[in-house]
N, C-alpha and C positions, 0 to 999 in steps of 0.2 A: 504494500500500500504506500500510495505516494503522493504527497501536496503540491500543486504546485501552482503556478499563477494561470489565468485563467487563458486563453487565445478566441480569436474569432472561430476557429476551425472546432473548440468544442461547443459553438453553440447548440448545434442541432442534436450532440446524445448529452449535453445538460440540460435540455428542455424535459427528452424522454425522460432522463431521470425522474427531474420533478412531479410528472403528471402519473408516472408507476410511485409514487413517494407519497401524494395526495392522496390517490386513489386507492388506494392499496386495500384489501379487504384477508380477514383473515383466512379465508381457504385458496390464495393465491391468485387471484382477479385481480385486473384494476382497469380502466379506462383511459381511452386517448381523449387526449383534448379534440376540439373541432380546429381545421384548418384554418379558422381565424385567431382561435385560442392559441394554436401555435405559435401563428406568425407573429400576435402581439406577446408573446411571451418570449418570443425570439429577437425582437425588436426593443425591448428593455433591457434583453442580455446586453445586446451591442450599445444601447446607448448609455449602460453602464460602464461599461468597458475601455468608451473613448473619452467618460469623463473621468472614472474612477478605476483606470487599471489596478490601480495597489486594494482594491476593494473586492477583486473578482478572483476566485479560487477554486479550483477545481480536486476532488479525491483520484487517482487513477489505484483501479484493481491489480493484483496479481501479474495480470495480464497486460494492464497497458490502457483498459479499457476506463472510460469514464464511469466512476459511480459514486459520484456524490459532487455536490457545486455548492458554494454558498458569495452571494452577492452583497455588498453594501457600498453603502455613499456617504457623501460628506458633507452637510449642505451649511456653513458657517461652523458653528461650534455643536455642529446634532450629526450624530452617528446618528445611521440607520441600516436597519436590517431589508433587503430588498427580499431575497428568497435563502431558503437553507435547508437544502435534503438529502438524503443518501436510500443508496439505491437497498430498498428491502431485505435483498440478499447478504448483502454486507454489514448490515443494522447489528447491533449489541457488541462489538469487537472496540470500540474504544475511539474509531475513525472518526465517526462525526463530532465529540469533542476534540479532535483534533484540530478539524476540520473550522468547525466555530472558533478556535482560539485565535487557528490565522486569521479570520475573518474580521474580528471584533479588534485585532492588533491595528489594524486599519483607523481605528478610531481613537488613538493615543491622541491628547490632546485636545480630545471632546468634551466638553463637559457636560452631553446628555444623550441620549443615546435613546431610542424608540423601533419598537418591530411590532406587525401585527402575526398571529401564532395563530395555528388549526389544533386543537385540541389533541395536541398529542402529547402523551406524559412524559415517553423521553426527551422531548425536546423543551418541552415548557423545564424539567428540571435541570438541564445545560441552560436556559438563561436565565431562569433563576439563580445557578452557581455562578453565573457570571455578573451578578447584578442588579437583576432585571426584576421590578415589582411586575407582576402578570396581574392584571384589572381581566374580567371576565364580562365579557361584551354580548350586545344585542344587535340583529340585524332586523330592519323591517324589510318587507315582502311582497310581493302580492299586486292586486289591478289596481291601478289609482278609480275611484268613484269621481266620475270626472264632475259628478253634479255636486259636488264638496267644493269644488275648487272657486278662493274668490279669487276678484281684482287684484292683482298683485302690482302697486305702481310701485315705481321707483330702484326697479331691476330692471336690466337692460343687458345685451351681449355684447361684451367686452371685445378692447382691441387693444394688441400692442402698445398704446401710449396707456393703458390700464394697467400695464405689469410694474411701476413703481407701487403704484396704490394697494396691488396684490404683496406684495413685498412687506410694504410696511406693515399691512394686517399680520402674515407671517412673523416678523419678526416681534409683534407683538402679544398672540396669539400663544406662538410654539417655539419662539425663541431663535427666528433662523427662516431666512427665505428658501425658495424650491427653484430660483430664477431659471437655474439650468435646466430642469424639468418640463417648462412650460412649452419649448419644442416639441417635446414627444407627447404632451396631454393636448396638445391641439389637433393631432390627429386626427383625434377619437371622438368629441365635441367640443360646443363651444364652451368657452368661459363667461359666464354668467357674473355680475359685476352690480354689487349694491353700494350708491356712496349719496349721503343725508346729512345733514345737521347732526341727528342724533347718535349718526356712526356709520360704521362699512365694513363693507365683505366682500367676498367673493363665492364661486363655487363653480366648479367642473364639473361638466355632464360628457357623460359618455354613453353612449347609446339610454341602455334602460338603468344602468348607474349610477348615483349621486356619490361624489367629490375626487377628490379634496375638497371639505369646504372649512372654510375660518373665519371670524368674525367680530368685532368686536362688543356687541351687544346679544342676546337671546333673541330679541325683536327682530336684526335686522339679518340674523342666523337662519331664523325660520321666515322669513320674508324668500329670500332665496332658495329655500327650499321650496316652497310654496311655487312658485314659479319654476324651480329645477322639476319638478312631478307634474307643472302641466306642460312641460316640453316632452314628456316623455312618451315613446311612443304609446297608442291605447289601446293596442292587441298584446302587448306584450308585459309581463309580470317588472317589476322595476325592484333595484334593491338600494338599501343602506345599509354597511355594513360596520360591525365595530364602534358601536356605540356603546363608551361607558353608561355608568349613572351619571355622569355631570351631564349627559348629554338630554337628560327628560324634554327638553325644548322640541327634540327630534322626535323622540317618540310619541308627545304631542299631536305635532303634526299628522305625520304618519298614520294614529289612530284614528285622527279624524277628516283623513283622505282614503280611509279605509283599508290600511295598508295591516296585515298584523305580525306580532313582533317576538321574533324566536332568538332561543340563545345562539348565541355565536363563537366563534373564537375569543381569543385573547388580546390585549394591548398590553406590551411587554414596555415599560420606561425605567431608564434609570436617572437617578438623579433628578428628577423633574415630577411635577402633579402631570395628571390629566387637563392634557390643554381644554378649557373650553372658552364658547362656542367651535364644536370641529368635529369632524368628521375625515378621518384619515384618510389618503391612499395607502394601499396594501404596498406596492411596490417601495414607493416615494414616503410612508410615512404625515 
């Protein structure tokens, strides 16, 4: 078994990995992503990679072969955990603490550090030895009730001269912008963009989606959501994912868009509270 720093060429059996690592079920099953799941999951590899090479680590087998990857960034003084799996077969031998130790070395000189976690025990207990307070999260779910939705003024879709105003909500927020990120989240939807007298926000839609979102008030938190859920398509199920309890603004919402709200993974933080108003990316933190 061997560490070593990640290349372009292992993108496509670190993807595998991940999605046999998620999937995984105990009588030996697991699931492929869909070929859009891939591609954007192959797509955060690489745009990790060309901002955060000292971030991107790869396990190789016996053999040579890839089985195990773990990703993270750097965005001011906030480590973050982008993705971190190992491949099933190799699981309980001691690698994937290895593996995380490279990963999190990346983040010398942070002073806070955040991942969001799938309920898995070995892993939740490697960042807990590393650190990490694990908060146990809610996602909502389900069809928006379109005849819920009101007037949402004063949200609007943002544009590039928006990304100082997104910035400083971050750095207010969660201690730390995502500047470099905001290429690859445009992609996928637009940036939704609330700014008032009484405060401001933002929030990223991606398809059926919600965030990153951050904010500086709960008012102007759910404003934006409120408006992120009637962009969202209305055939199709929408999520939020990763909501602490500070986050009740959300779950608000949500229940009276008719959305309903099941347990979820984990929000692993060190050194730091639960940011709120916010709503995480999984990737991006």
């Amino acid at each position: 078994m061997r560490i070593r720093p990640m290349q372009t060429g292992d993108v496509g059996a670190a993807e595998r990995i991940t999605a046999r690592a998620f999937t995984w079920t105990s009588d030996g099953h697991w699931t492929e992503r869909s070929p859009q799941a891939r591609d954007r999951w192959s797509d955060r590899a690489r745009h990790l990679l060309a901002l955060d090479p000292g971030g991107c680590w790869v396990l190789d087998d016996d053999r040579g072969d890839v089985a195990g990857v773990a990703l993270a960034a750097r965005r001011d003084l906030l480590w973050i955990l982008s993705s971190f799996a190992v491949d099933p077969d190799q699981q309980g031998r001691g690698a994937g603490r290895a593996l995380l130790d490279a990963v999190i070395d990346y983040g010398d000189g942070c002073l806070r550090g955040m991942l969001c976690a799938l309920p898995n025990p070995a892993a939740l207990r490697r960042y807990r030895g590393a650190g990490f307070t694990v908060h146990p999260t809610m996602r909502l779910a389900g069809r928006v009730d379109r005849a819920t939705l009101p007037v949402m003024e004063g949200v609007r879709v943002g544009t590039d001269a928006d990304l100082d105003l997104v910035d400083s909500v971050d750095r207010r927020v969660r201690g730390a912008t995502r500047r470099g990120d905001h290429t690859l989240l445009a992609r996928y939807g637009p940036l939704l963009v609330c700014d008032l007298l009484t405060g401001s926000g933002y929030a990223w839609l991606d398809g059926s989606s919600v965030g990153p979102l951050a904010a500086t008030s709960r008012a102007i938190a759910q404003r934006l959501l409120w408006f992120a859920l009637s962009l969202a398509p209305g055939d199709t199920d929408v999520a939020v994912r990763y909501l602490t309890a500070e986050q009740e603004w959300a779950v608000d919402v949500g229940l009276a868009a008719g959305l309903a709200v099941h347990q979820d993974g984990f929000l692993g933080l060190r050194h730091m509270r639960p940011p709120a108003p916010y709503v995480p990316s999984v990737p991006f933190g």
